[in-house]
C-alpha positions as CSV (number, residue, x, y, z in Angstrom):
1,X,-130.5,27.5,46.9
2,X,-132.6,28.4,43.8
3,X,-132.1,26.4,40.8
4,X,-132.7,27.8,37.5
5,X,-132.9,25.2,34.7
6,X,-130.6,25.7,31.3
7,X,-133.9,24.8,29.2
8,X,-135.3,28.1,31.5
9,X,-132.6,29.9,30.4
10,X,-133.3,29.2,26.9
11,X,-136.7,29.7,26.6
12,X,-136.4,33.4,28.7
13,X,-133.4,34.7,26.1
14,X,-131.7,36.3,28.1
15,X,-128.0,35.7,27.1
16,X,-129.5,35.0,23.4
17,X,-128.9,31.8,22.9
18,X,-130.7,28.7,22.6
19,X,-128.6,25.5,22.6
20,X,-127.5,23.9,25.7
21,X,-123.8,23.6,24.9
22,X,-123.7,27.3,24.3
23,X,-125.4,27.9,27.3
24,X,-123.0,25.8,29.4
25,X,-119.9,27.3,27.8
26,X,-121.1,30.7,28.7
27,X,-121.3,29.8,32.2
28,X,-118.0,27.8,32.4
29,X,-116.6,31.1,30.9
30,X,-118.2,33.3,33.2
31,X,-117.5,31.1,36.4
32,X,-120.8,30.0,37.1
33,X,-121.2,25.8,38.0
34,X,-123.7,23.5,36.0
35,X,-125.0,21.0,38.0
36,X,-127.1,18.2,36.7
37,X,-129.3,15.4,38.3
38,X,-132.8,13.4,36.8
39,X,-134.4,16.8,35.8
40,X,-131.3,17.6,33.8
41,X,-128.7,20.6,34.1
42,X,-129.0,23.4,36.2
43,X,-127.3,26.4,38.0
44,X,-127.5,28.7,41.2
45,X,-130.1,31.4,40.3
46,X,-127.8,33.7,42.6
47,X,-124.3,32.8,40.7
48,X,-126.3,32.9,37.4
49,X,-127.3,36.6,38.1
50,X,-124.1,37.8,39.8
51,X,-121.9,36.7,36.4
52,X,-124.6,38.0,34.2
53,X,-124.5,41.1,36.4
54,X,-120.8,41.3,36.5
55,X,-119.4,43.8,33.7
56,X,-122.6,46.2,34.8
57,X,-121.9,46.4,38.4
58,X,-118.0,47.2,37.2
59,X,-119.1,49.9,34.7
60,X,-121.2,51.1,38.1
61,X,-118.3,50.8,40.4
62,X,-116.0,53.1,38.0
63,X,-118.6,55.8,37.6
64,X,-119.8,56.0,40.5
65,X,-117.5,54.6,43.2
66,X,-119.3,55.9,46.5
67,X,-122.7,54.8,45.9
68,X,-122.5,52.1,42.8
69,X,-124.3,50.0,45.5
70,X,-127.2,52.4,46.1
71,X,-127.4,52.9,42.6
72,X,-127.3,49.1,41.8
73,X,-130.3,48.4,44.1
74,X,-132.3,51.4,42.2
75,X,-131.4,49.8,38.5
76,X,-131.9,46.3,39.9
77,X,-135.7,47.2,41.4
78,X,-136.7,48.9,38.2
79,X,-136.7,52.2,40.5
80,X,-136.1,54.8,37.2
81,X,-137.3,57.7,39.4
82,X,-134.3,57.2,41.9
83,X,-131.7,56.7,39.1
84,X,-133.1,59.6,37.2
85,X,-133.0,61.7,40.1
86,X,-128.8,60.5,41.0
87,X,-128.3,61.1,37.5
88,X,-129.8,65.0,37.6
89,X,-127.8,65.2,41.0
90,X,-124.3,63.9,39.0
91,X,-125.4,66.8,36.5
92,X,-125.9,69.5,38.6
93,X,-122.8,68.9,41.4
94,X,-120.1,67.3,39.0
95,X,-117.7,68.4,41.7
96,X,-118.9,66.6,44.3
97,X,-118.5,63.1,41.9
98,X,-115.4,64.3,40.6
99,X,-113.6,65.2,44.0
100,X,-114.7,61.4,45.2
101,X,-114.1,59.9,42.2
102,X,-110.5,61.3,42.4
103,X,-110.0,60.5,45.9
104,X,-111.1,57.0,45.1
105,X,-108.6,56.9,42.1
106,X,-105.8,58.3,44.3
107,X,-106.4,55.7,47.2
108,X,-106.4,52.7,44.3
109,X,-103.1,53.9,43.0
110,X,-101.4,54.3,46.3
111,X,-102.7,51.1,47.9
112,X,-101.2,49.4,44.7
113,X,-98.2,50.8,44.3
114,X,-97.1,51.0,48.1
115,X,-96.2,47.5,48.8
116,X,-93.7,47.1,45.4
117,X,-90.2,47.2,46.3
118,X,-88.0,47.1,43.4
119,X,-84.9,44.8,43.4
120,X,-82.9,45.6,40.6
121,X,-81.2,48.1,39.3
122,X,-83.1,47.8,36.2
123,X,-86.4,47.9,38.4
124,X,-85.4,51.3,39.9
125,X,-84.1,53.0,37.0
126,X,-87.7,52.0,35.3
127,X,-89.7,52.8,38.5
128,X,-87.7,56.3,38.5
129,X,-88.7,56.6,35.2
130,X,-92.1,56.0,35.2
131,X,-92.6,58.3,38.6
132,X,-91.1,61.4,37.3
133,X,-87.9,61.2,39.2
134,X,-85.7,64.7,38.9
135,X,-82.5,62.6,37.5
136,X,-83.8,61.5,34.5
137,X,-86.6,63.1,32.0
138,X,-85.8,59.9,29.4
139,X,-85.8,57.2,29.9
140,X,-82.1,55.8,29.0
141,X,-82.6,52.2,27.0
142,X,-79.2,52.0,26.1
143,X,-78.1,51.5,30.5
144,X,-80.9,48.7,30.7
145,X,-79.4,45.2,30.0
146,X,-82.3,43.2,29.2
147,X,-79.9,39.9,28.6
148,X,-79.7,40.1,24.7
């Protein structure tokens, strides 16, 4: 395990702040443990980069859900050249991305949706509703009893 000092932290700026406390709060936030022993507080280097990393590797995942982790290893080794050249490719075949990104969107909706089972009457009315079912266009508040 690598440790990474707060006071390294810090002094390298990279979340922008300065104070300890802040620094600690940012990694309670963001799921990261502070340890501390005689040298003084510390994190995993690893967990440190993975939460800092976090909302960028999502962004990555919903543009580009096929190869987010080819293109993640270009970004993280400073390899420009690679991520210029998937980002010409994106611009000339947009169909290719767009086909897989659908599919990808299709599959995420389906495995979501396919293990709900309505119990209610108010449930299924509402699920009907919200899928397009041929008996009703509208959705009819005044048949829902929401216990008022």
């Amino acid at each position: 395990m690598k440790r990474l000092d707060l006071k390294a932290i810090a002094e390298s700026e990279v979340l922008r702040l300065t104070d300890e406390r802040s620094i600690k709060n940012w990694c309670k936030k963001n799921g990261v443990d502070v340890f501390h022993d005689s040298k003084g507080f510390f994190v995993n280097e690893l967990d440190f980069e993975w939460a800092y990393n976090l909302p960028f590797t999502i962004e990555l995942q919903k543009k580009h859900p096929m190869e987010w982790h080819e293109l993640y290893e270009h970004y993280n080794n400073n390899d420009m050249l690679n991520v210029f050249q998937f980002k010409m490719n994106q611009l000339t075949n947009p169909d290719d991305a767009n086909i897989q990104q659908v599919c990808v969107n299709i599959n995420s909706i389906t495995s979501r949706t396919s293990h709900y089972e309505p119990k209610s009457n108010e449930s299924i009315k509402r699920l009907d509703w919200f899928n397009g079912s041929k008996n009703s266009n509208k959705l009819q508040l005044n048949s829902i009893d929401y216990g008022k």
